[in-house]
C-alpha positions as CSV (number, residue, x, y, z in Angstrom):
1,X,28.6,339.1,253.2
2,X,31.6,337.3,255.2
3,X,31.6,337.4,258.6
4,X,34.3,340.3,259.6
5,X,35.2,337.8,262.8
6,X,36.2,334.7,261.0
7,X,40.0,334.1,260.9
8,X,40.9,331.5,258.5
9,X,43.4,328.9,259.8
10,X,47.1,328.8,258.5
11,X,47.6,326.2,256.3
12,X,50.4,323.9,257.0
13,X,51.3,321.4,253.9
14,X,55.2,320.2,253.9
15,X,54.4,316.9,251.3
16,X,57.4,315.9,249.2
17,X,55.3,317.1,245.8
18,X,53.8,320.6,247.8
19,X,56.6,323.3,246.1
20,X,56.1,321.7,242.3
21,X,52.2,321.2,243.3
22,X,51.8,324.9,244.0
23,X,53.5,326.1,241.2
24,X,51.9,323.6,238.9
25,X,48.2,324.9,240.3
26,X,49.2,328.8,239.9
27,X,50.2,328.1,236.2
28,X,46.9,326.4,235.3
29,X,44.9,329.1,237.8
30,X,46.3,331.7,235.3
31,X,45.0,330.0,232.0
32,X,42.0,328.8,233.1
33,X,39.3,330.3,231.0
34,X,36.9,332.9,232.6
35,X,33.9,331.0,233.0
36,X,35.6,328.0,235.1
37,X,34.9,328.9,238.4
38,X,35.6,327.0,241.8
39,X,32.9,325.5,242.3
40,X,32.6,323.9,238.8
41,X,36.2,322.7,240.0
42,X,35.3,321.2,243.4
43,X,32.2,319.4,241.4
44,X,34.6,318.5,239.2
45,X,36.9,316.6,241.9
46,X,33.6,315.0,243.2
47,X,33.0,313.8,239.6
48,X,36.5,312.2,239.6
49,X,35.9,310.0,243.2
50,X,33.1,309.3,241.9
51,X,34.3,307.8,238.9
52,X,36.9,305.8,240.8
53,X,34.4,304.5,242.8
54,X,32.3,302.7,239.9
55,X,35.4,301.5,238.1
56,X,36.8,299.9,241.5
57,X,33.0,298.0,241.4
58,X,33.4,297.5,237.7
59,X,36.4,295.9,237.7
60,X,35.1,292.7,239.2
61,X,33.9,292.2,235.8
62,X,36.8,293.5,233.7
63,X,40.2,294.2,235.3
64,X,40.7,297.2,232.8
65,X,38.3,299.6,234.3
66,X,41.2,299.8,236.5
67,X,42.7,301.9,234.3
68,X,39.4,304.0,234.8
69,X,40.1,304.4,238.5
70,X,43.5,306.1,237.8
71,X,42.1,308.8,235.1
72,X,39.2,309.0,238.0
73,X,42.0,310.2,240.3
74,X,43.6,312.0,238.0
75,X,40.7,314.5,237.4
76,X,39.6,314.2,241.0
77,X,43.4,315.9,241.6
78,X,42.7,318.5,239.0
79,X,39.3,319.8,240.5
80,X,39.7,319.6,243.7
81,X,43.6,321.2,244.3
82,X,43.0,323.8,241.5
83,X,39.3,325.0,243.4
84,X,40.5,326.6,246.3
85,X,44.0,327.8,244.4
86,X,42.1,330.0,241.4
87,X,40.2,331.4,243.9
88,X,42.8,332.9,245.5
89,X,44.8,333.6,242.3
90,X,41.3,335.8,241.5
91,X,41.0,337.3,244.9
92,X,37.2,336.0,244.9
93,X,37.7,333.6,248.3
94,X,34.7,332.5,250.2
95,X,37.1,330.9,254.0
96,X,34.1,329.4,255.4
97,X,32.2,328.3,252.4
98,X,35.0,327.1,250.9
99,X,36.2,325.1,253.5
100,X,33.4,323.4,254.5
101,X,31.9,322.7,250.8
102,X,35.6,321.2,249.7
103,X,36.0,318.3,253.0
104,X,32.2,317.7,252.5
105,X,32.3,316.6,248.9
106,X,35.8,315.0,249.9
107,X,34.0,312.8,252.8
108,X,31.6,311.6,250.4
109,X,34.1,311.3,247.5
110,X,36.1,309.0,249.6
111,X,33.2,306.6,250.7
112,X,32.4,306.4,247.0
113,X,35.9,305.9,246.0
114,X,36.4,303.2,249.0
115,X,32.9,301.8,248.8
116,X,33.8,300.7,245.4
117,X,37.0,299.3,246.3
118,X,35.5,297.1,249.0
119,X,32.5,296.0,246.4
120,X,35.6,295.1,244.1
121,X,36.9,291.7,244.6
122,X,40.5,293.0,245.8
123,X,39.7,294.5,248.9
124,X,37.4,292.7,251.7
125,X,34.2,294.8,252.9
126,X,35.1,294.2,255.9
127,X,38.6,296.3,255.6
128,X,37.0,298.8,253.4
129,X,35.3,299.6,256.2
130,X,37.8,299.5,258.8
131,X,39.7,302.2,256.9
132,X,36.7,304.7,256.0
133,X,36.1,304.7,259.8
134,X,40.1,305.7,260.8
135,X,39.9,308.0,257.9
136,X,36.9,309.6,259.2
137,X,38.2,309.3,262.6
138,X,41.2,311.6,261.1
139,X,39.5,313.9,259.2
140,X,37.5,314.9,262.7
141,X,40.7,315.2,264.1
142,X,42.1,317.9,261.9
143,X,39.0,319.9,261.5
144,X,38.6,319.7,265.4
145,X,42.5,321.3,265.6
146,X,41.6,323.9,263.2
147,X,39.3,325.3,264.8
148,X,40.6,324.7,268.2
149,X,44.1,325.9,267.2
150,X,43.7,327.3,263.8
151,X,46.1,325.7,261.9
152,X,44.8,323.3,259.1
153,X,47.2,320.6,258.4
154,X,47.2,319.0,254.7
155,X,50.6,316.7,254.9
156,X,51.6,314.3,257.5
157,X,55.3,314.2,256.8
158,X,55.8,314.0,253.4
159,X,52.6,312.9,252.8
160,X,50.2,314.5,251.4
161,X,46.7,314.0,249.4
162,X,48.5,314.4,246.2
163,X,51.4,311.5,247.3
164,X,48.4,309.2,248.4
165,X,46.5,309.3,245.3
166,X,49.8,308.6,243.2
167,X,50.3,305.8,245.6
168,X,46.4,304.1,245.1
169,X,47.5,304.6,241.1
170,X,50.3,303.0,241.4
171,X,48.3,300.3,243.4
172,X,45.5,299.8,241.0
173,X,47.9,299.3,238.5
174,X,49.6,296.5,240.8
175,X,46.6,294.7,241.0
176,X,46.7,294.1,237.1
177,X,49.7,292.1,237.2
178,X,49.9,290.8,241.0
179,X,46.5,290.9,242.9
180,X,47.3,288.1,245.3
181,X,50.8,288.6,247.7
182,X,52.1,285.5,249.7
183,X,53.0,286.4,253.6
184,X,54.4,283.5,255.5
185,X,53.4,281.2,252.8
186,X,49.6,282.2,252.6
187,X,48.0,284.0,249.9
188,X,46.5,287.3,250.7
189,X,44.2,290.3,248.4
190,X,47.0,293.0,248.0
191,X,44.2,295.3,248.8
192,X,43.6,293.9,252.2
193,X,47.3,293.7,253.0
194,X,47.5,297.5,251.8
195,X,43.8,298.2,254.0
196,X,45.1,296.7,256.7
197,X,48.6,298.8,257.0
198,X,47.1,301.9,255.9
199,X,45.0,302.0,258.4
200,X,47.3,301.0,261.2
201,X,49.1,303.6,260.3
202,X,46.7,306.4,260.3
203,X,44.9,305.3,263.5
204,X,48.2,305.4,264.5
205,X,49.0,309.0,263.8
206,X,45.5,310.4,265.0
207,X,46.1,308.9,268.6
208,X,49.3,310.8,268.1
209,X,47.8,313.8,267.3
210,X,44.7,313.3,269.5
211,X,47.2,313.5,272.3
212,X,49.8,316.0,271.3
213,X,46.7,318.7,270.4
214,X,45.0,318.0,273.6
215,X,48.3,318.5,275.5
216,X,49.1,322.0,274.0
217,X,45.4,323.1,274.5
218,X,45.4,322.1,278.1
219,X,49.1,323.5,278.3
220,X,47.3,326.7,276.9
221,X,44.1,326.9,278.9
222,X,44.9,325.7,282.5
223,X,43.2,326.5,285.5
């Protein structure tokens, strides 16, 4: 039985991709077939980062199982944006369950996925590293404002988890043709470049975060 007290955050996703996303997800919710259920979907998505993961690692050997990483991402998109969408197309929703099941098989999915990259030889362990820990460091930051405030944000802007993964696509098939980039006439992994800038940038917005939250809360609770 749910608990009758839990209130399920609102969900706040504003991504460039979110309005054909969702209609995209309610079309396929409708046709799945009967015996597809969530969580064979949110295993699914798992399955996919997974995949990724070993084909990042692999491809120091062959730069084609590159091409494994983006079909990896691919069906990691599938399983884990359609779970929590056909269960509310069926009206069989499990809030807590659900939420916590779906971000604990992502956090594992992306040290798999990332793991891989930084056991590649396009991104240095080092940076691999560096960005699982703000990534992590993020992640704590929304869960911490959805319960705290109860809204559970999914885009930053225009981006989204759907925008990102086109983008490391898009970047895996870079590093087919250009895995190298010059900056100030020394040669750099295009990975560590990316690393680097991507984590920047989303330390960057959980400081922001960090303190805009804590300033409504305190705004909300003072003495």
């Amino acid at each position: 039985m749910g608990d009758p007290t839990f209130k399920s955050a609102v969900r706040q996703q504003e991504s460039v991709l979110t309005p054909l996303e969702k209609r995209t997800l309610a079309w396929l919710a409708h046709r799945m077939p009967v015996w597809v259920h969530s969580d064979h979907l949110t295993l699914l998505g798992f399955a996919g980062m997974m995949m990724g993961g070993l084909c990042y690692y692999l491809s120091r050997f062959n730069p084609l199982f590159l091409f494994g990483v983006i079909f990896g991402l691919a069906v990691n998109w599938f399983g884990d944006s359609l779970d929590g969408t056909l269960a509310r197309v069926r009206q069989r929703q499990r809030p807590r369950y659900g939420f916590y099941v779906d971000h604990v098989v992502d956090a594992f999915g992306m040290i798999f996925l990332v793991g891989g990259l930084g056991l590649s030889n396009y991104m240095s362990g080092g940076i691999a590293m560096a960005f699982l820990i703000v990534y992590f460091l993020m992640s704590i930051e929304i869960y911490l404002a959805t319960y705290t405030i109860g809204v559970f944000r999914l885009s930053f802007g225009i981006w989204g988890p759907t925008e990102l993964r086109i983008v490391v696509a898009l970047g895996s098939l870079a590093l087919l043709v250009k895995p190298n980039v010059t900056i100030a006439g020394r040669s750099y992994r295009l990975c560590d470049v990316a690393g680097v800038v991507a984590t920047i940038i989303i330390a960057s917005i959980a400081i922001v975060s960090s303190v805009r939250n804590t300033v409504r809360l305190y705004n909300e609770e003072k003495l």
